[in-house]
N, CA, C and O atoms as CSV, one atom per row, in Angstrom:
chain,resi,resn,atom,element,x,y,z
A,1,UNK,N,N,82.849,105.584,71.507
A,1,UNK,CA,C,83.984,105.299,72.362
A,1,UNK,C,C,84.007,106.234,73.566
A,1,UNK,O,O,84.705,105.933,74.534
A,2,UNK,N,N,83.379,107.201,73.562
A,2,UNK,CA,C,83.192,108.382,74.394
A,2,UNK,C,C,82.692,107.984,75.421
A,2,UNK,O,O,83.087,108.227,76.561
A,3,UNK,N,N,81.465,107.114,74.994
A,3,UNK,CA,C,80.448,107.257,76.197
A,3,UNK,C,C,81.370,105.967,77.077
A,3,UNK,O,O,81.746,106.275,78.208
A,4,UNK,N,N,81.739,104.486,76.533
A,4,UNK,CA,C,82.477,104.472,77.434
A,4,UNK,C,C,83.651,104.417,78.192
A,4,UNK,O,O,83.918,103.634,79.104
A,5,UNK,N,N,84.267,105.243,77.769
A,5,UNK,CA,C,85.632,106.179,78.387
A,5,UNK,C,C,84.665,106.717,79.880
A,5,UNK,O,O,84.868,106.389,81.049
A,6,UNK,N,N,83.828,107.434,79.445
A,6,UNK,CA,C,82.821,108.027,80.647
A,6,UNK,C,C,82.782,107.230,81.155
A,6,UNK,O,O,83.510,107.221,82.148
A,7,UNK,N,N,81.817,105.807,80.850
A,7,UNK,CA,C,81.498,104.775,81.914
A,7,UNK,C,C,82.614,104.127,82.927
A,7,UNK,O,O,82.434,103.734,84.080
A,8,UNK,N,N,83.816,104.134,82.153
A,8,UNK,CA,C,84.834,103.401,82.856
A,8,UNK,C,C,85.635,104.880,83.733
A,8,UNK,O,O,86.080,104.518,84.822
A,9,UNK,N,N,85.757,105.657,83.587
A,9,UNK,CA,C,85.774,106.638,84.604
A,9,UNK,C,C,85.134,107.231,85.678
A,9,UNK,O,O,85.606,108.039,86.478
A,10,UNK,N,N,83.517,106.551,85.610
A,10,UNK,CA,C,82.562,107.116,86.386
A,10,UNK,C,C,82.821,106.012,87.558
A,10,UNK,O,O,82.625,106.286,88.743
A,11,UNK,N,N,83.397,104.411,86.998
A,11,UNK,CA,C,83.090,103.124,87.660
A,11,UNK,C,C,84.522,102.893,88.341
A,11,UNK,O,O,84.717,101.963,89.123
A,12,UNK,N,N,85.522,103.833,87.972
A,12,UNK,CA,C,86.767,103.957,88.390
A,12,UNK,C,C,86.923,105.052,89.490
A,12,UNK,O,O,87.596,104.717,90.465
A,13,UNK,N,N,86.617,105.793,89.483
A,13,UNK,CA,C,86.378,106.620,90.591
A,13,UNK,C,C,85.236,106.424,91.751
A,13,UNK,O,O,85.514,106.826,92.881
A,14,UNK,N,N,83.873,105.779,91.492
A,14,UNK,CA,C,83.332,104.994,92.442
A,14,UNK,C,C,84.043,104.552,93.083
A,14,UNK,O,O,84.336,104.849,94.241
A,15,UNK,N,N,84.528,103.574,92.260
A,15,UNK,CA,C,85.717,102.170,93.599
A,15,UNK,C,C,86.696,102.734,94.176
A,15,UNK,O,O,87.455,101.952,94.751
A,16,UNK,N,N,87.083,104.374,94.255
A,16,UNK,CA,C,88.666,104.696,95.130
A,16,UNK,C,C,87.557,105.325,95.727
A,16,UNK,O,O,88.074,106.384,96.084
A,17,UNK,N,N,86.609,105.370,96.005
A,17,UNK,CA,C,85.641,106.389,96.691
A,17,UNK,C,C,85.498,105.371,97.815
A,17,UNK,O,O,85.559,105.553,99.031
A,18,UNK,N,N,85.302,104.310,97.152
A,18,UNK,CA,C,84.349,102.737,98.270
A,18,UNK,C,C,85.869,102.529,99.170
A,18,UNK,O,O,85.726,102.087,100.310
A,19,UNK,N,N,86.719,102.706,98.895
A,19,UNK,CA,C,88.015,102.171,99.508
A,19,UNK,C,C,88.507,102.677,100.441
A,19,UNK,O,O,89.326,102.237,101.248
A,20,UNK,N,N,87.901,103.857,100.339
A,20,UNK,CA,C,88.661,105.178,101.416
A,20,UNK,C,C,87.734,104.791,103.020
A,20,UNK,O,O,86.625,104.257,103.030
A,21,UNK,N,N,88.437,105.171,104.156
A,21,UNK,CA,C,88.007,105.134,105.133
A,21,UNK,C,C,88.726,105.890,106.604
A,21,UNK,O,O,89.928,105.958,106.860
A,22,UNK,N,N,87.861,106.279,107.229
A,22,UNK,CA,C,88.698,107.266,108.334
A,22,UNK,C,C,88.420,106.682,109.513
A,22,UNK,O,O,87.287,106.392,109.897
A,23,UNK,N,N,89.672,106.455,110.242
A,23,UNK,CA,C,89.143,105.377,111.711
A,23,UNK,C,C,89.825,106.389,112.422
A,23,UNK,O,O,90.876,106.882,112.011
A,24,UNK,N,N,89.272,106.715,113.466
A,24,UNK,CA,C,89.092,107.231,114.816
A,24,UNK,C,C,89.796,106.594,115.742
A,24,UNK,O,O,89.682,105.385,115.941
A,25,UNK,N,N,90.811,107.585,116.571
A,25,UNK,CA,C,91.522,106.789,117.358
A,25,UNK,C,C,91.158,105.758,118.452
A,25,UNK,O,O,92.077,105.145,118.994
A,26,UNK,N,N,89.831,105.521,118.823
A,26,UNK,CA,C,89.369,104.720,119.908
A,26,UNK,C,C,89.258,103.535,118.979
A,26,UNK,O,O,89.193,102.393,119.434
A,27,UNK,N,N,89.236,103.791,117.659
A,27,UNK,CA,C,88.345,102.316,116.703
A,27,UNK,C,C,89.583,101.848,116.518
A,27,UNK,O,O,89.435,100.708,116.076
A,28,UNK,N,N,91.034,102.161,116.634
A,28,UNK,CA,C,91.941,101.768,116.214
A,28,UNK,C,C,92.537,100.198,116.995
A,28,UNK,O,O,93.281,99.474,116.334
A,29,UNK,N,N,92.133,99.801,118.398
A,29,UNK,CA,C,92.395,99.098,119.389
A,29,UNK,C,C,91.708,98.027,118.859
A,29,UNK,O,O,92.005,96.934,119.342
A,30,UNK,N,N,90.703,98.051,117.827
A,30,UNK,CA,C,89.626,96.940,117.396
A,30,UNK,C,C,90.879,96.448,116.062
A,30,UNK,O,O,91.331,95.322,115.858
A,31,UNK,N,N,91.141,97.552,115.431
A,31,UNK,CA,C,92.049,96.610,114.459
A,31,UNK,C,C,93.568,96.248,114.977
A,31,UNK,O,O,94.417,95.792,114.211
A,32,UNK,N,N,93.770,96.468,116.160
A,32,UNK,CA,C,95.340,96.170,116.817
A,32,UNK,C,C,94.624,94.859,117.913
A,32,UNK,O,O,94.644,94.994,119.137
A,33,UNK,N,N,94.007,93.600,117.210
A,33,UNK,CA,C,93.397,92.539,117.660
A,33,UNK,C,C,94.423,91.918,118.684
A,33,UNK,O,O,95.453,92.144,118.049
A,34,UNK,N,N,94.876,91.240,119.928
A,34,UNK,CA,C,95.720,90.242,119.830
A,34,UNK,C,C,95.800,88.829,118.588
A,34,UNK,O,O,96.639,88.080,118.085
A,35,UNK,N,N,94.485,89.074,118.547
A,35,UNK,CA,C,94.285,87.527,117.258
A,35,UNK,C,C,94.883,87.723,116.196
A,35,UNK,O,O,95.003,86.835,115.352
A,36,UNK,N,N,95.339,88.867,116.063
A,36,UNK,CA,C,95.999,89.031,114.364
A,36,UNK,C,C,97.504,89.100,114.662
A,36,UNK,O,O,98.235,89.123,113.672
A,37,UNK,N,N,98.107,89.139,115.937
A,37,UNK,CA,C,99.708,88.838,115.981
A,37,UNK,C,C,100.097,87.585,115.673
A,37,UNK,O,O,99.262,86.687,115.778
A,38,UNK,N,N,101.395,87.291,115.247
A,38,UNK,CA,C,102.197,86.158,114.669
A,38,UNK,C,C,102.425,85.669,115.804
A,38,UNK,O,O,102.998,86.333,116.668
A,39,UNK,N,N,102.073,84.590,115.980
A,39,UNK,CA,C,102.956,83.860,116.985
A,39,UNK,C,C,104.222,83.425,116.944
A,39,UNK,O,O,104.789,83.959,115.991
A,40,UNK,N,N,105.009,82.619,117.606
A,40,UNK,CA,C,106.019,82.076,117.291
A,40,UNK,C,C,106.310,80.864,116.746
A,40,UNK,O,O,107.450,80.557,116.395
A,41,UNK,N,N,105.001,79.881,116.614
A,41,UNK,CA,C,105.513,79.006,115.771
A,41,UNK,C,C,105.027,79.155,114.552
A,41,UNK,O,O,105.613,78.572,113.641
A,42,UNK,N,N,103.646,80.106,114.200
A,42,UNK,CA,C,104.041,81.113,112.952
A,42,UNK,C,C,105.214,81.550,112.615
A,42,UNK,O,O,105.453,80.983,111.548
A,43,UNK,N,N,106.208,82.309,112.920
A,43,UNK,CA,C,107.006,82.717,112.293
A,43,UNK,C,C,108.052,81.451,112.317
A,43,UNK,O,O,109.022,81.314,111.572
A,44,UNK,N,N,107.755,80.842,113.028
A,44,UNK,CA,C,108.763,79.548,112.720
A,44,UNK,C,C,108.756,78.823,111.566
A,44,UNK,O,O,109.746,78.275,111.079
A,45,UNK,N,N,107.302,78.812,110.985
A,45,UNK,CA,C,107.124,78.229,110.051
A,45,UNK,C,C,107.238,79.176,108.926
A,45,UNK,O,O,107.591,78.580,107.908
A,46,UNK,N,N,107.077,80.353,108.763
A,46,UNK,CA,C,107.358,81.309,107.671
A,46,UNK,C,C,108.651,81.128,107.594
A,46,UNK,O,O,109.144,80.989,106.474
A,47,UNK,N,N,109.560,81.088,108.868
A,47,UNK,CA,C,111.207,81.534,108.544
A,47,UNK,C,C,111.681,79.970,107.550
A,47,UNK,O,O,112.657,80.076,106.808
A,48,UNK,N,N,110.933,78.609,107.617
A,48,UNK,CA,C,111.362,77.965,107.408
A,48,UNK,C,C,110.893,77.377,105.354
A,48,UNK,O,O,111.494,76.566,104.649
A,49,UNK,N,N,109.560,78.280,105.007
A,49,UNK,CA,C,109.240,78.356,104.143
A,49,UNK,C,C,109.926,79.319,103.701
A,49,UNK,O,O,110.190,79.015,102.537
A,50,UNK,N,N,110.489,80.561,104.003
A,50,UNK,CA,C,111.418,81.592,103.171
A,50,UNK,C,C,112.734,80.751,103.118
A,50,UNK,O,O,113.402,81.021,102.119
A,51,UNK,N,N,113.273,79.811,103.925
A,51,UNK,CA,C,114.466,79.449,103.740
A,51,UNK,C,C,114.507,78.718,102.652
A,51,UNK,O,O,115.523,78.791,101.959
A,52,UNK,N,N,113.267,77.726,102.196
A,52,UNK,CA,C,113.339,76.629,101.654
A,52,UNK,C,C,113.351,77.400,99.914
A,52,UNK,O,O,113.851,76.930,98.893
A,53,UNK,N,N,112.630,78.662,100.095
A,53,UNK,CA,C,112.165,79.079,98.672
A,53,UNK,C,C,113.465,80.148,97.765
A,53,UNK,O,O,113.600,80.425,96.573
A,54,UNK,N,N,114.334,80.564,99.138
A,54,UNK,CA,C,115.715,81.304,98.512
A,54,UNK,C,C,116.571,80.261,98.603
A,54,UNK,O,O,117.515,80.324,97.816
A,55,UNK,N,N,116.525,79.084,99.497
A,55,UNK,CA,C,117.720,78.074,99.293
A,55,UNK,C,C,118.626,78.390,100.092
A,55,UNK,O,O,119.747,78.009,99.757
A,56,UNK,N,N,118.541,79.002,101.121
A,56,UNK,CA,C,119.703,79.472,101.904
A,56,UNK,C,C,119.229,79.409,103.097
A,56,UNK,O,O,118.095,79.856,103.264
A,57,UNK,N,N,119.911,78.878,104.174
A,57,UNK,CA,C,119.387,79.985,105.745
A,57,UNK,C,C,120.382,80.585,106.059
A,57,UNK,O,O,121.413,80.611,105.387
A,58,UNK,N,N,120.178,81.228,107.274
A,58,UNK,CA,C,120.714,82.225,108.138
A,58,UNK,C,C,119.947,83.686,107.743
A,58,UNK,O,O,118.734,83.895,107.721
A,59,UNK,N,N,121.133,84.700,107.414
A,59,UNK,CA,C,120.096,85.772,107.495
A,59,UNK,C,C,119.208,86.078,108.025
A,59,UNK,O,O,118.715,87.127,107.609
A,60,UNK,N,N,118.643,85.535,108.958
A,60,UNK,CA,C,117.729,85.921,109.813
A,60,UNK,C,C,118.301,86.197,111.251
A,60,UNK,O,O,117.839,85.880,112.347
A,61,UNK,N,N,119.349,86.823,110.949
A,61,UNK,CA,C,120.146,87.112,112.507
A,61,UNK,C,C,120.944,86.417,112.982
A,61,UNK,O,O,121.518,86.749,114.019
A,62,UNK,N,N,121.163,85.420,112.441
A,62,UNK,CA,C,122.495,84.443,112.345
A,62,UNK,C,C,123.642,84.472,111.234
A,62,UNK,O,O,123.426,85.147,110.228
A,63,UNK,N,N,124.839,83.788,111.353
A,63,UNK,CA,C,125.734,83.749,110.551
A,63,UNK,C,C,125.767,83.315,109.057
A,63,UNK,O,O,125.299,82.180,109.155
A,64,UNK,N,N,126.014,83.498,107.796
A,64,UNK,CA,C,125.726,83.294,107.059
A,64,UNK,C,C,125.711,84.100,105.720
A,64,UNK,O,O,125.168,85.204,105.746
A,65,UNK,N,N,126.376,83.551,104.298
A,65,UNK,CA,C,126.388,84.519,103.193
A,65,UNK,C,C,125.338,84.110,102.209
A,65,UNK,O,O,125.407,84.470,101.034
A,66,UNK,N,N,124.355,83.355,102.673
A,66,UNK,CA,C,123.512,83.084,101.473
A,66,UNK,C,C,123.712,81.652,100.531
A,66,UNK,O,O,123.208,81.177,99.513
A,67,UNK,N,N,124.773,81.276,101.529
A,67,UNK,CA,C,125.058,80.165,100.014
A,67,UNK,C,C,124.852,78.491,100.869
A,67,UNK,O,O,125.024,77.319,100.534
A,68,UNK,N,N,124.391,79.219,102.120
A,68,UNK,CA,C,124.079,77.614,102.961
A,68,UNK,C,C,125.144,77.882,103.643
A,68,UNK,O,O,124.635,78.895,104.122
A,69,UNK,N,N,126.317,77.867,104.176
A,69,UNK,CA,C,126.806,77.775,104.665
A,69,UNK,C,C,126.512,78.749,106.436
A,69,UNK,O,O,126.109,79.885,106.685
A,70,UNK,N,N,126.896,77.757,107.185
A,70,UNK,CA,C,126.777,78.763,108.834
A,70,UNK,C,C,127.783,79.078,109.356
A,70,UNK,O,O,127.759,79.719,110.407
């Protein structure tokens, strides 16, 4: 049981090793893409899939207690 306790500790600490990474402030402009912002009829469509899945709108900066009502 020893040996693999070892194995699964040796293969567990590999993978937080593989995960780690240090980006440099010039490399940072590559992951701040324009292509990866939400647009607006993205969030149009998220606001309208969160409404449908709590059952309520508003809350999103409009009037409203949650129970449907505006």
């Amino acid at each position: 049981m020893k040996r693999y306790a070892r194995w699964f500790w040796v293969i567990g600490v590999t993978q937080l090793l593989m995960g780690c990474a240090t980006v440099k402030p010039y490399e940072k402009e590559n992951l701040a893409d324009p292509i990866m912002t939400i647009s607006a009829d993205e969030a149009l469509r998220e606001l309208k899939w969160l409404e449908a899945r709590e059952g309520s709108t508003g809350g999103a900066g409009g009037a409203g207690g949650g129970c449907g009502c505006k």
